[in-house]
N, C-alpha and C positions, 0 to 999 in steps of 0.2 A: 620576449623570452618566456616562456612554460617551469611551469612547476618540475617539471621533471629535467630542465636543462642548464637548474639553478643549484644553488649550495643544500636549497630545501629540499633535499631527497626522503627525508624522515618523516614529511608529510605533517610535519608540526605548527603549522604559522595558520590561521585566518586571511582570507582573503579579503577586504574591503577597499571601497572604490578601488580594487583595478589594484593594489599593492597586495602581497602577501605580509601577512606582521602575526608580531609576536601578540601575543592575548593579555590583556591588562587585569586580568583577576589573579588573586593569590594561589589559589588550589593548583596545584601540581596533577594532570590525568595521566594512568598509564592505560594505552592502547591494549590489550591484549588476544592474543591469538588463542581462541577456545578451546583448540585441539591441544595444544603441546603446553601452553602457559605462559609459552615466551613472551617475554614484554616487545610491541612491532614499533615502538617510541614512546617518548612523553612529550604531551605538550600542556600549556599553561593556557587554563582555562579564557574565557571571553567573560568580560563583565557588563554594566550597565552601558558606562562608555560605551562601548565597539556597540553593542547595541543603536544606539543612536547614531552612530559615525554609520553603522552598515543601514540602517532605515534613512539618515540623510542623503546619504548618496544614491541610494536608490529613487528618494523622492524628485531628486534635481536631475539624473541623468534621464528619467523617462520621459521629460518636457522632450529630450531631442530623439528620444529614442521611438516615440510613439506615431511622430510626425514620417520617418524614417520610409522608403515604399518598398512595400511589399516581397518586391526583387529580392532586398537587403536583408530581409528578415528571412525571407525565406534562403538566403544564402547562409546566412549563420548556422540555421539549424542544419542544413545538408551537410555542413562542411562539420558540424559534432559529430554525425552518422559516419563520413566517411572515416575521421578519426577514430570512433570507436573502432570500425574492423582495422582499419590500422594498428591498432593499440587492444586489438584481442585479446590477445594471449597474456599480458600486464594484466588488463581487469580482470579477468578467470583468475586470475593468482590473488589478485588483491580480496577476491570476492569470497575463496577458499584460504584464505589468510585471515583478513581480518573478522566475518562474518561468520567461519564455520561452514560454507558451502560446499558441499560437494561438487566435483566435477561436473554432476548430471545439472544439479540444482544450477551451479555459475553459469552451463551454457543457456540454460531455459532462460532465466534470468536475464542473461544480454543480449539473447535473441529479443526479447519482450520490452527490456528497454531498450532497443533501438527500432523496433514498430513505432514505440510511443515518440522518437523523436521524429521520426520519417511520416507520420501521421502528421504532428505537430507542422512541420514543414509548407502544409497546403494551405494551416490556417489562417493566414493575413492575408488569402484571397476569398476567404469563406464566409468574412462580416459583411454579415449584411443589412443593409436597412430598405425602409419601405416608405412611400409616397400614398399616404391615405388620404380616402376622398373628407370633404369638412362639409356639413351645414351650413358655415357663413359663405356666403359669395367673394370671391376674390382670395379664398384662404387656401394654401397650401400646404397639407400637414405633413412631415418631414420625421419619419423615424428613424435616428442615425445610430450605431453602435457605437462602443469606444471603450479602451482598454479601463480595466477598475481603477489601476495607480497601480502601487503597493503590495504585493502578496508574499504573504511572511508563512514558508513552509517549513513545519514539522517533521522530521525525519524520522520512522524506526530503523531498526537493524536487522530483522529477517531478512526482506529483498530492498536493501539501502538504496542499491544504484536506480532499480528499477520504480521504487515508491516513491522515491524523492525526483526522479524525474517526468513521472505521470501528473505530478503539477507546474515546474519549475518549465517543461520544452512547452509547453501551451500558451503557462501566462508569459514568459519572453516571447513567444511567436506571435502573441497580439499585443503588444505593444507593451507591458507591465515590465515595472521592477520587480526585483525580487531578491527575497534575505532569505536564507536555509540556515535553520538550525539544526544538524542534525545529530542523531543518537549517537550518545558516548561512550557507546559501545563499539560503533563504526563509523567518527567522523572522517574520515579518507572516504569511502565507498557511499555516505550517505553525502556527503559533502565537498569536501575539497577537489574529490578527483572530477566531480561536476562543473566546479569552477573551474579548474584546470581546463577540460576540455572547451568549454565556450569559450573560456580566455585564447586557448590557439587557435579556435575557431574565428577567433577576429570580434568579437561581443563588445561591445563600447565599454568605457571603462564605469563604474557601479551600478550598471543594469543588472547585475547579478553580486551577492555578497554572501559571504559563509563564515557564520560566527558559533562557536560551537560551544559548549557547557552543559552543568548538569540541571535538568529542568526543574530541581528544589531550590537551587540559587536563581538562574534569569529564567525559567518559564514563563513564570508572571508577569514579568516586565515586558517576554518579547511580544506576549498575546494584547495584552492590554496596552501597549505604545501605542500614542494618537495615531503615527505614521499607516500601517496597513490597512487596508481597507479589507482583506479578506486575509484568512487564518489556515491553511491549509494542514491538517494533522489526519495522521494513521496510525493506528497505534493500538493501544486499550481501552477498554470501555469506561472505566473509570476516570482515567487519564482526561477522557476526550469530553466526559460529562462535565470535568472542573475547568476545560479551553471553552467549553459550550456557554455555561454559565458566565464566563470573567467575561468573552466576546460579545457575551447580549448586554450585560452591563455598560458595555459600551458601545451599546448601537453595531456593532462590528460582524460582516457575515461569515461565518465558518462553511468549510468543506471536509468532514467529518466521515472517514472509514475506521468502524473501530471492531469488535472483538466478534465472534461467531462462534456458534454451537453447531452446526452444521452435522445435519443429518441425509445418510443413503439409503433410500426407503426401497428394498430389495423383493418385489412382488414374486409371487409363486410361478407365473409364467415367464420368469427370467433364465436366458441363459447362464447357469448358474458359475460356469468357469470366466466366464467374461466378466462378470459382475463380481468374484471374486477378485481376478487380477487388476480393475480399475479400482477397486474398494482399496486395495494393498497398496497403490500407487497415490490416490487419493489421501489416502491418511499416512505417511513414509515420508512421500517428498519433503525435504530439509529436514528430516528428524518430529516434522510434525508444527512446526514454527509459521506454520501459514495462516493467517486470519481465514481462508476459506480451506483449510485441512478437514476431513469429516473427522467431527470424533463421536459421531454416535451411528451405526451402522444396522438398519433395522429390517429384520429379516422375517418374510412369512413365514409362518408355522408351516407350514406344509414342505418347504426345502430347509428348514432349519439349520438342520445337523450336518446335512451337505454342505451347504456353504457353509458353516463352521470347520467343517474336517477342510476343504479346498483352501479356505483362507486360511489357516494356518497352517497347512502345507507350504501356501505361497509364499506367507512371512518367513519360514524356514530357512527358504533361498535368500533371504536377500542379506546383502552384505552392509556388515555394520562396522564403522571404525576411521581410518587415516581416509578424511575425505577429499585430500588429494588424489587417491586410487581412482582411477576411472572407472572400475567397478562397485565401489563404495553407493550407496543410496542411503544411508544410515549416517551421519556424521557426530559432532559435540553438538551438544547443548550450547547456550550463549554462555551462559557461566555455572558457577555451581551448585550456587542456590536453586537452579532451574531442574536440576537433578533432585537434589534432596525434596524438594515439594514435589516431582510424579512417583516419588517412592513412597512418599507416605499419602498421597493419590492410592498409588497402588493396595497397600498396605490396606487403608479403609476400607475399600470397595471388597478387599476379600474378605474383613472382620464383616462387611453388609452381606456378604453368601455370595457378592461374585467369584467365576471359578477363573484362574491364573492358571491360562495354556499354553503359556509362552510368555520369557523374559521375566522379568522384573528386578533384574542386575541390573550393574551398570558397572565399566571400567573408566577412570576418570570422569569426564563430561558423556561419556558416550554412552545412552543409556540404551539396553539391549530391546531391539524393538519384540513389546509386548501386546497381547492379546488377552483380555477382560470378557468371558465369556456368560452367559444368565444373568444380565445384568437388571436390574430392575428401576424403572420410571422414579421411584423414590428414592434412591439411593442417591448418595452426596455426588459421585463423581458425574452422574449425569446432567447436574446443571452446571459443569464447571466448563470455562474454555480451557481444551486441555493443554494446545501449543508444546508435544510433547509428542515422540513415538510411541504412545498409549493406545490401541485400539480397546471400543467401547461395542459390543455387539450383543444387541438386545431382538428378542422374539416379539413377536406381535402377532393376533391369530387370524386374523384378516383387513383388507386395504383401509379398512374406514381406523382402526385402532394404530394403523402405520402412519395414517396422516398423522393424528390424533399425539402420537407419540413424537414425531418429530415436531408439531408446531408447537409441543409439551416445553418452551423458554422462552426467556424476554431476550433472545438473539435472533437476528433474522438474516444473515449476509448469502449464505450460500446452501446449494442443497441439490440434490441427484434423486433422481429415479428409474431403475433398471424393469423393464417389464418385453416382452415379445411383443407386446403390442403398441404401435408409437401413438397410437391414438388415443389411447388408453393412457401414459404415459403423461400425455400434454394433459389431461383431464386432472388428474392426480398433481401433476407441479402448479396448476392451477390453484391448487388447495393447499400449497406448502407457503405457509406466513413469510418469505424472504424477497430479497431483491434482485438474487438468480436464482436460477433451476433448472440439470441439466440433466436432458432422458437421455440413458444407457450412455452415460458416461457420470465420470468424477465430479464432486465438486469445484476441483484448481482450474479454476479457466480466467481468463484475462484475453481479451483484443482489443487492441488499441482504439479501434475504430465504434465498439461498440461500450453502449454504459455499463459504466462499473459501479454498485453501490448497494448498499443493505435496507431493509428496516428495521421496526424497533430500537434495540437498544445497538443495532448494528451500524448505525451510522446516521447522518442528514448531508444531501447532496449527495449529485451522478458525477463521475471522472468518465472518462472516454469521449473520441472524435467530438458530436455539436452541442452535447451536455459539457464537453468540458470549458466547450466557445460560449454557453451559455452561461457556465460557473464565473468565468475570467474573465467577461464584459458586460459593460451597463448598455442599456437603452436611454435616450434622452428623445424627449420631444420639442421638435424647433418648426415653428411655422413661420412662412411667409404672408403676410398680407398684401396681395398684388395689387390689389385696390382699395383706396379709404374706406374706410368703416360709417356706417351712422350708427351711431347710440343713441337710442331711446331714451327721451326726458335733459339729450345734451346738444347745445346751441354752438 
């Protein structure tokens, strides 16, 4: 019986081993809906306890669960994917309810998480191991893969269903348990409705567990628990520097996507209307909430003013507000502290001589998508991650000063370059400091099949298709000796 065919309609309980239960911390959360304010339930926090009860069960049920073939594993994950389009139109709702998603954003969104589960699917026929030749006579050297254990994922709440499942459909598809904590902002869409779905899916019972809380009370405990063997978080930079630190402390490997500065370095041989409407789409999507959103948008001298005038034409159009509309691309903020800091974002950047060409209102959470025009290298808002419908659009007087100014952070996750020439283009992304780079289109890109990952201060470790096979399994070496040995100096 499913979460959703139970008395637990309100999405309140923790799932471990295989039961839904109430949370054994004191702190009372309320869920809320960014847009309107309404409270979507309360439920009662996860403490140390559930902690361990959700890492013991995980630890014990992957003994059967890893031995299990292939067939099986890969039937589980099929049967989430067909669920999910089954159960569409619920997650879109869930995803513009409790996250603040727009229409456009929720379907991008579950299109992407269920790539990621339908990828996942092939991979328990993907381990592979190797048969290497030995020096010693009669040795057989035997390179076998095998699932890590344990993977204790992180959840944010931008794209919950989608981030929290680009670790959780892998490490179950090779053989690992797994505990999800995730954001308290959206533990339904980062969480429960994940376990929900593999629960109907047929998933053995604490292969999967979801214990949810605020990460100043059990973060600490759930990083550093003997139990995981890898730490999977996406999030903030700061966030992910203090999971980095506690997990090396103990020996423990992390999978670390954290914050971006992400720059569109807009060369003079651009078509200049294309490169405004991906620029518009690229820094918009979700209100600007995307760890790969651009927020610095850097423009040759030579078309300057035109793409200035185009791009904020184009922001013109676009509609801002009830991101249930299907026309909405503009939606809430997460909450409302997330407002008041891009107003006084805003605010500075014009005391610093930037010119405000649009926006810098806001009605409730919905802050009016703005445009930051002569913005200057020094100024405070250009090293900030903006996660915000803040556009940042700065001149540069020719390519080598456009590099120059985008690889101008300690962020490295995502990055674009629009030029008429693709040769040109790949030369130029060649020279941007990050872990993607994409000619004549946006920064937002994500396939499932392909690595996903930053440098600098933008993360450690790839997600995607044989990086992610790579992140969520060990190699072990086992030889056979086919024939006795002589050792030297023994009788």
């Amino acid at each position: 019986m499913t979460l959703m065919e139970t008395e637990h309609t309100t999405w309140t309980k923790h799932f471990i081993n295989g039961e839904w239960v109430e949370g054994s911390g004191e702190k009372i959360v309320e869920n809320k809906n960014p847009y309107t304010g309404e409270v979507i339930a309360t439920w009662r926090s996860s403490n140390k306890e559930d902690i361990d009860q959700a890492y013991e069960a995980a630890r014990k049920s992957l003994v059967e669960w890893k031995k299990s073939l292939p067939a099986v594993k890969e039937g589980v994950l099929r049967k989430v994917s067909a669920l999910m389009v089954e159960r569409k139109e619920e997650i879109i709702k869930l995803l513009i309810t409790e996250s603040g998603s727009t229409r456009i954003k929720a379907e991008a969104e579950f299109a992407s998480a269920k790539r990621i589960v339908d990828e996942a699917a092939s991979f328990p026929y993907r381990m592979k191991g190797e048969i290497l030749p030995s020096n010693t006579p009669g040795k057989e050297n035997r390179v076998v893969r095998e699932p890590k254990g344990v993977i204790g994922v992180i959840g944010p709440w931008n794209f919950p269903l989608h981030l929290c499942l680009r670790s959780v459909a892998p490490a179950i598809a090779l053989g690992n348990g797994v505990v999800i904590k995730p954001a308290s902002d959206t533990p339904i869409t980062a969480g429960w409705l994940i376990a929900d779905l593999f629960e109907q899916a047929g998933l053995p019972e604490g292969v999967l567990n979801v214990v949810a809380g605020s990460g100043s009370e059990i973060g600490d405990y759930f990083v550093a628990h003997p139990v995981p063997k890898v730490i999977s978080f996406t999030g903030s930079t700061e966030v992910g520097q203090g999971i980095g630190k506690l997990a090396g402390e103990h020996l423990k490997e992390t999978a670390l996507e954290l914050g971006g500065n992400n720059a569109m370095v807009v060369l003079e041989d651009a078509d200049i209307e294309r490169a405004a409407e991906s620029a518009v789409f690229g820094k918009f999507l979700h209100q600007g909430q995307i760890c790969m959103a651009l927020n610095r948008i850097i423009v040759h001298a030579d078309i300057y003013d035109k793409f200035v005038e185009s791009f904020v034409n184009k922001t013109k159009k676009i509609q801002a507000g009830d991101p249930a509309d299907a026309q909405t691309l503009v939606g809430p903020l997460i909450r409302e502290k997330e407002v008041e800091r891009l107003l006084n974002l805003i605010k500075g950047a014009e005391a610093e001589g930037a010119r405000l060409l649009l926006g810098g209102t806001s009605n409730g959470n919905v802050l009016e998508p703005t445009v930051l025009a002569d913005v200057k290298p020094e100024q405070h808002i250009v090293q900030q991650e903006m996660f915000g419908p803040v556009a940042v659009l700065m001149k540069a007087q020719d390519e080598q000063e456009a590099v120059r100014l985008a690889n101008d952070t300690p962020y490295g996750l995502s990055g674009s370059v629009f030029t008429g020439n693709l040769e040109r283009g790949y030369q130029v992304a060649q020279q941007i400091e990050s872990g993607m780079v994409h000619v004549n289109d946006q920064s937002v890109n994500d396939e499932a099949h392909v690595m996903f990952g930053g440098e600098k201060s933008s993360g450690i470790g790839r997600f995607g298709g044989d990086w992610a096979i790579e992140k969520f399994t060990r190699t072990r070496w086992i030889s056979i000796q086919h024939q006795y040995r002589d050792y030297p100096g023994v009788q």
